[in-house]
C-alpha positions in Angstrom: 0.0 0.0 0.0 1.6 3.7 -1.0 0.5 4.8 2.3 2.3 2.6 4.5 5.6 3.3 2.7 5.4 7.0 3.2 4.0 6.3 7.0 7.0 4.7 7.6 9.4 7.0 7.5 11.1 8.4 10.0 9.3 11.7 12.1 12.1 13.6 11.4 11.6 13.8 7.8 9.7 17.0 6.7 6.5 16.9 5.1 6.1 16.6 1.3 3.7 19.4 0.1 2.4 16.4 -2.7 1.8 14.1 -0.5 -1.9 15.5 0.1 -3.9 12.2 0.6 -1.7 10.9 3.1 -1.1 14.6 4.8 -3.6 14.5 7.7 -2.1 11.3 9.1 1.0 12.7 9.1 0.3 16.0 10.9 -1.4 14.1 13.7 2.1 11.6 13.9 3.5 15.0 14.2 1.5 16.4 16.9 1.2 13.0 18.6 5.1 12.7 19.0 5.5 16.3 20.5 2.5 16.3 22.8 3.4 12.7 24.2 7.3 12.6 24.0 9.1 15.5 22.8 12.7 13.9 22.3 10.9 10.5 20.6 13.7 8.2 19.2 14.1 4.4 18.3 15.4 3.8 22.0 13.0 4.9 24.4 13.5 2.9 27.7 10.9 1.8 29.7 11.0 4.0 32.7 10.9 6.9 30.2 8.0 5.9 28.2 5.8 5.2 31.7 6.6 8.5 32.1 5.8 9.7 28.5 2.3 7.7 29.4 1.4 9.0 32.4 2.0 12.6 30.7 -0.6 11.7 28.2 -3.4 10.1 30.7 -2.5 13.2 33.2 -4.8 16.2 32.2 -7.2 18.3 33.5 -10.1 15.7 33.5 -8.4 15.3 37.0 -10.0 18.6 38.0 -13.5 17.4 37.5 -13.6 14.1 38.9 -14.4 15.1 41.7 -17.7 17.0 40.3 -18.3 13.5 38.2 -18.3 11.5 41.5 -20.5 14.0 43.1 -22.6 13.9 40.0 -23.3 10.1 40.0 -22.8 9.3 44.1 -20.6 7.1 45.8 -21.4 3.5 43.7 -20.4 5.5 40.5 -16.6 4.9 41.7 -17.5 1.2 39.9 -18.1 3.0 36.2 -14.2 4.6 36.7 -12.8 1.5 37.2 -14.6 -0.2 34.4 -13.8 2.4 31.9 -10.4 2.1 33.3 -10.3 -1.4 32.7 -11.9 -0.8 29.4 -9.3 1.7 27.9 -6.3 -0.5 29.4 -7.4 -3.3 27.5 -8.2 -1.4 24.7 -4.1 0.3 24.9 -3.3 -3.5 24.5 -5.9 -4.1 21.3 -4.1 -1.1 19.7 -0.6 -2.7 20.5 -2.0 -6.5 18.9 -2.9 -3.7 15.7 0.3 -2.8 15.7 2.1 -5.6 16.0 0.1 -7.0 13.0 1.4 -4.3 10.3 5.2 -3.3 11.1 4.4 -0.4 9.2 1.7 1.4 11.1 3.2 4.6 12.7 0.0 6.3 13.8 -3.6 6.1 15.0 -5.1 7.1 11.5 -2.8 4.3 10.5 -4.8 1.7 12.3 -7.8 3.1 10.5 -6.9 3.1 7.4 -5.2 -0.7 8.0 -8.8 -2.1 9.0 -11.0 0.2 6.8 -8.8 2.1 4.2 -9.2 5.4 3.5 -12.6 6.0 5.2 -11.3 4.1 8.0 -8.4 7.4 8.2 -10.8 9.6 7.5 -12.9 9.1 10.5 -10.2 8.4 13.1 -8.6 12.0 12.3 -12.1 13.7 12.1 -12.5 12.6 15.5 -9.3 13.1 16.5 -9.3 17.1 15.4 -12.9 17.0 16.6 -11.7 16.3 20.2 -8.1 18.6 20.1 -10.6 21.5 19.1 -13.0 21.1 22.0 -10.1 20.1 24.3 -8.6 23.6 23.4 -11.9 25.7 23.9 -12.6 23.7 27.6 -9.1 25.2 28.0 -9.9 29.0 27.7 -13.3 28.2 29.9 -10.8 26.6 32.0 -8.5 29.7 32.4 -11.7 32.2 32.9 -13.2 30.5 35.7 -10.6 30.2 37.5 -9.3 34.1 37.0 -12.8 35.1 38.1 -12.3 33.3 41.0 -8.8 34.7 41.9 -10.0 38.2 41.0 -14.1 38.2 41.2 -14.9 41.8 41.1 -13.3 42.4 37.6 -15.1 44.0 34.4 -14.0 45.3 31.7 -14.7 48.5 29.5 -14.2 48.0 26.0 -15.7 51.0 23.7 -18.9 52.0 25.9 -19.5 47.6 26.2 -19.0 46.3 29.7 -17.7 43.0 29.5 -17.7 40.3 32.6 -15.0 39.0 34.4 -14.9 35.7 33.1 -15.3 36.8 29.6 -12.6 39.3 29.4 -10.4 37.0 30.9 -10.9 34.0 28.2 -10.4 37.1 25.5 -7.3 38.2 27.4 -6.1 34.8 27.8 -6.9 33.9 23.5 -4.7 37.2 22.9 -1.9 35.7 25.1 -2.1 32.1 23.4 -2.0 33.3 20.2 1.6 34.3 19.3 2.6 30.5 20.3 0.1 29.4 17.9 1.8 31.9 14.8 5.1 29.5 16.1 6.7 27.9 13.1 8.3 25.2 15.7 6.5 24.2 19.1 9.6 22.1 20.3 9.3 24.4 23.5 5.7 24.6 24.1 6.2 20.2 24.0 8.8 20.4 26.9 6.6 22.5 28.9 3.4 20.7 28.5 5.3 17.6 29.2 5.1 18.5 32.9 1.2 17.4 33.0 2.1 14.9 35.4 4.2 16.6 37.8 1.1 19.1 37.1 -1.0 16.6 38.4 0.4 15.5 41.5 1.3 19.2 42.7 -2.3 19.6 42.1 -3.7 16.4 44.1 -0.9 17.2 47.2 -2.2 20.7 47.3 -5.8 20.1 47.5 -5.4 17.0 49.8 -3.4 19.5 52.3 -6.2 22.4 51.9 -8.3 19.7 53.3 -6.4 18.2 55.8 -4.3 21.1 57.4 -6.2 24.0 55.9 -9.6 23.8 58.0 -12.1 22.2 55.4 -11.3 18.9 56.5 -13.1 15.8 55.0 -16.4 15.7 56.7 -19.0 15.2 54.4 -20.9 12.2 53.0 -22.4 12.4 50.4 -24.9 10.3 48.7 -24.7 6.5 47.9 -25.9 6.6 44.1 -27.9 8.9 42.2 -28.9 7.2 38.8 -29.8 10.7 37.0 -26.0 11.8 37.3 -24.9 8.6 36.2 -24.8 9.7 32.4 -22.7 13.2 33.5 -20.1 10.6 35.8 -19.4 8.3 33.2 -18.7 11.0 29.9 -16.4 12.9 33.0 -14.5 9.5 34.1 -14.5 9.0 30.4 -13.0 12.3 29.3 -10.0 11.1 31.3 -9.0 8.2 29.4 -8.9 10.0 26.1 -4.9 9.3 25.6 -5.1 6.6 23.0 -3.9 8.7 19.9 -0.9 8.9 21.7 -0.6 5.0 22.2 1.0 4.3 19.1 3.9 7.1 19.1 4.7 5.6 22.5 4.9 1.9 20.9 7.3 3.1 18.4 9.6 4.7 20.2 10.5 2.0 22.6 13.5 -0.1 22.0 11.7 -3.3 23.8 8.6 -2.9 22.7 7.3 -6.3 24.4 7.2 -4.3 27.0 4.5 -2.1 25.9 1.9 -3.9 27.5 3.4 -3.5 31.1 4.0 0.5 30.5 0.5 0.7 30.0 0.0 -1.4 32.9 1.7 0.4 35.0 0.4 4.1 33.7 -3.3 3.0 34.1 -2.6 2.0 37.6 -1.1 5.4 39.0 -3.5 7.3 36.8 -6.3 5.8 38.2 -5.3 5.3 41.5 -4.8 9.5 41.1 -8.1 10.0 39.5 -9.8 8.1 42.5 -7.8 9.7 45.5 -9.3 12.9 43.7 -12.7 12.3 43.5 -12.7 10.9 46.9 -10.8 13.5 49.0 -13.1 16.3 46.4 -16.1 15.0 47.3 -15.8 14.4 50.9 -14.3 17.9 51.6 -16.9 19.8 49.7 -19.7 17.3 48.9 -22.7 17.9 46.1 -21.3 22.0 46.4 -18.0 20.8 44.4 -18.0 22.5 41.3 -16.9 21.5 37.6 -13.3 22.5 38.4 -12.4 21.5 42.2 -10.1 24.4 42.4 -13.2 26.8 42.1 -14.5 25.6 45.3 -11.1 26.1 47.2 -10.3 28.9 49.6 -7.7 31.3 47.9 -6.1 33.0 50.7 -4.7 29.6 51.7 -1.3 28.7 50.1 -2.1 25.6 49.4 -4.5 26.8 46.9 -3.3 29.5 45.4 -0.6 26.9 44.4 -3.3 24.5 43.0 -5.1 27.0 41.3 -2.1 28.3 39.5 -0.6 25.3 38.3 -3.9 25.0 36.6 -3.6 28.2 34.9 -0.1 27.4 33.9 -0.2 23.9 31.8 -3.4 24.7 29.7 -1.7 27.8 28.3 1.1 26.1 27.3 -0.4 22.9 25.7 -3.2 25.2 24.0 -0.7 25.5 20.9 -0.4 21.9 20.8 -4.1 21.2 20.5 -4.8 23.4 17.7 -1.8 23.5 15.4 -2.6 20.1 13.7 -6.3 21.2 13.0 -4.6 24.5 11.4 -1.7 22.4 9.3 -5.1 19.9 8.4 -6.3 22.9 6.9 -3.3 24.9 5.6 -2.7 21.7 3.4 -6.2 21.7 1.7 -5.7 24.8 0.1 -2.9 26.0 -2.3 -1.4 28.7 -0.5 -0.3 26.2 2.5 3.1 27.6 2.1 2.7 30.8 2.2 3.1 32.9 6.1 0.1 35.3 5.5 -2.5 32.2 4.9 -1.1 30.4 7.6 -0.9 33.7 9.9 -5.4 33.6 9.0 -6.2 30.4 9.3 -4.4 29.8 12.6 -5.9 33.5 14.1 -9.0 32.6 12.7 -9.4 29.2 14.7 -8.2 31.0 17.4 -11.5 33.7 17.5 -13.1 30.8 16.8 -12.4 28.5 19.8 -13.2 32.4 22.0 -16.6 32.2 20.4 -17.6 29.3 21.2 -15.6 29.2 24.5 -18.4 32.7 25.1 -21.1 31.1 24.1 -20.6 27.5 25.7 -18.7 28.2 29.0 -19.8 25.3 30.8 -16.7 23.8 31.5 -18.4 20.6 33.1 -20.9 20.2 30.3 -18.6 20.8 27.4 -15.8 18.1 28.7 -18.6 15.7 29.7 -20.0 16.1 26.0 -16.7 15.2 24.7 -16.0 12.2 26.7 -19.2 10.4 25.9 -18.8 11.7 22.0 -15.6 11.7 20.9 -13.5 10.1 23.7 -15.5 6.9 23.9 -15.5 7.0 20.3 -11.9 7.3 19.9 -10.3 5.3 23.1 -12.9 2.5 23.2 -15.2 1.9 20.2 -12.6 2.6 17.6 -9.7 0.7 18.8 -12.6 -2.6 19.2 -13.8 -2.1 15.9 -10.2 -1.9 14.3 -8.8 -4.9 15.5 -11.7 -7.3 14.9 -11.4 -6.3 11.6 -7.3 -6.3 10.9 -7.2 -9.9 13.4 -10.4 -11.1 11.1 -12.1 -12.2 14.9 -15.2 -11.0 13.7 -15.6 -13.8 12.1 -15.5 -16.4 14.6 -17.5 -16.7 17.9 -14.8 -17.0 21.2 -14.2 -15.7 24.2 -12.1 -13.1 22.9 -14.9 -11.7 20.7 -17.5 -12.1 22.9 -15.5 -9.6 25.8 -14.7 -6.8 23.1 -18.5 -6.7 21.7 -19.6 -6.6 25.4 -17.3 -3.8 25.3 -18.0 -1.9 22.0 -22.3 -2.0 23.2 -20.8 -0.3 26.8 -18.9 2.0 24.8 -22.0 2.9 22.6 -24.7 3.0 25.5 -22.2 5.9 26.9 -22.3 7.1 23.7 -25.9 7.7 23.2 -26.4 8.7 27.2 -24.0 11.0 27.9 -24.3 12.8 25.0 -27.8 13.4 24.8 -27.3 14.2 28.5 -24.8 16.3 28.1 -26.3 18.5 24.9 -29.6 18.8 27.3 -27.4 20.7 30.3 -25.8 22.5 27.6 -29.0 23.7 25.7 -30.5 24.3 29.2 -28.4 26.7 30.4 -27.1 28.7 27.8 
């Protein structure tokens, strides 16, 4: 196949201008290898892959766990683990891929190995689908919690009076958007790269607010509650939504048997976080927590003001990241792809365009539950199922095997159809 051969070379290689058909594959490799593993070689060891992993699961879904737990009470800690358990296996179906077709290099790879063309097609469509969204939560992100640092701010703009919370996603977009102009992002990777120390400064500080800061962990919460079930599972989901990055990660390791015991190991310490969040969130602030924990926390304490910053910090820096594959995905359908000025509008122009709907949507909560049931379900559990059966040829043949991944491709779809209808209602209801 013509598209494996140009797959296969190395990520170091630039990008040829006629090599259209194949182009959005290749910009998402791109992407993939400086988002997950900035300095990505042929010799990766293991230790430095786990942590390459646990940069990729490690993201802000961390922040709303605890909202998702107080969403879908107490029992809904059994949906984490099963999506958990879900995604881990589904890492390891995406390795067997893999290992099938030496000369898969990327996720669209996969895609296009099972289904062809179409099968590309659709994996990148969700894929940009998901980095767009991702991006936009990131400016709702950065506005609620610079309202909560500084709540009495408006601003004055020609006569208009604008709110805290939207002048701070505008100020915020205009800050972003010189890294997004950037011709390299080789920086922007080693800073975003820090999602999991990121992570664990966040989970240390909120776990001292509670302990040593006089909130304390008192409350208790409710056992289920079936109607937040739906809003749980899309968050919980949301937080699993690494798998693009899976097969950069495989490639770059020199033992690459031992694939199967990084992810192991990733899911483990990720979830293990994810639950010590949700647990010590919910019972120091109960059904009250908001969407982002850190809006609920007291910022004259230390503690938080560390939390909450650290939150401002890594979004800002990995925003670039997010959006510069949608804008090379579009620079190469048009002629002028070359040219600075075109790629100077199109870039800006996603920029306003993730503001607006970042003003009109700025549900944080909503909009990051809507894309874990939509598009990472889609893309972390349903896709990698569908894939293999079809490149392994299982499908045709009734076992075990088969039997487990359908069971898990109908889960995937129920969340599918739930959470996203749920989601869309909250949305349409409050805007």
């Amino acid at each position: 196949m013509e598209a494996k051969s140009h797959d296969s070379s190395s990520l170091a290689v630039p990008l040829i201008v006629d090599e259209k058909k194949h182009l959005l594959g290749r910009k998402l490799e791109e992407v993939e290898s400086d988002v997950a593993c900035p300095t990505t070689t042929t010799t990766t060891s293991f230790f430095t892959t786990c942590f390459h992993g646990l940069n990729a699961l490690s993201g802000v879904g961390i922040l709303s766990v605890p909202y998702a737990l107080a969403s879908g009470g107490w029992l809904s800690l059994i949906p984490l683990f099963l999506i958990s358990c879900a995604a881990f296996y589904t890492a390891l179906l995406i390795q067997r891929c893999m290992e099938a077709d030496s000369d898969i290099r990327t996720y669209p790879d996969i895609g296009e190995r099972a289904f062809g063309r179409t099968g590309r097609l659709v994996v990148s469509v969700f894929m940009y689908i998901e980095l767009y969204l991702v991006a936009t939560g990131f400016l709702i992100l950065e506005g609620d919690n610079l309202q909560n640092l500084f709540p009495n701010v408006e601003f004055e703009i020609a006569g208009v009076t604008i709110s805290g919370k939207q002048g701070f996603i505008i100020i915020v977009a205009l800050v972003i958007l010189p890294s997004v102009w950037l011709d390299s992002l080789s920086l922007l990777s080693y800073v975003s790269a820090t999602g999991v120390v990121a992570s664990a400064i966040i989970l240390g500080s909120i776990i001292w607010t509670g302990a040593f800061d006089g909130i304390g962990f008192h409350q208790k919460g409710t056992l289920l509650n079936l109607n937040g079930i739906p809003t749980a599972v899309s968050l919980y989901a949301f937080c699993y939504c690494a798998h693009p990055v899976f097969p950069t990660l495989y490639n770059s390791m020199k033992k690459k048997h031992q694939f199967s015991n990084v992810m192991l190991l990733c899911f483990i310490l990720c979830t293990f976080s994810y639950a010590s969040m949700a647990i010590c969130g919910y019972l120091m602030f109960g059904s009250s927590v908001e969407s982002q924990i850190t809006l609920n926390l007291p910022i004259e304490k230390l503690s938080a003001t560390v939390a909450i910053y650290t939150t401002l910090v890594n979004p800002i820096a990995k925003y670039a990241l997010m959006v510069t594959p949608i804008v090379n995905a579009i620079r190469s359908r048009f002629p002028y792809e070359g040219k600075k000025p075109f790629s100077f509008v199109v870039s800006t122009s996603l920029v306003i365009s993730t503001v607006v709907v970042a003003l009109i949507v700025p549900f944080f909560g909503y909009l990051m539950s809507l894309v874990g049931a939509f598009l990472s379900i889609t893309a972390s559990i349903i896709l990698p199922c569908l894939c293999y059966m079809k490149i392994s040829g299982i499908y045709q043949r009734l076992c075990c095997e088969m039997i487990v991944i359908s069971g898990i491709t109908l889960m995937g779809v129920a969340v599918v159809i739930s959470g996203t209808y749920t989601s869309l209602v909250e949305i349409i209801y409050h805007l």
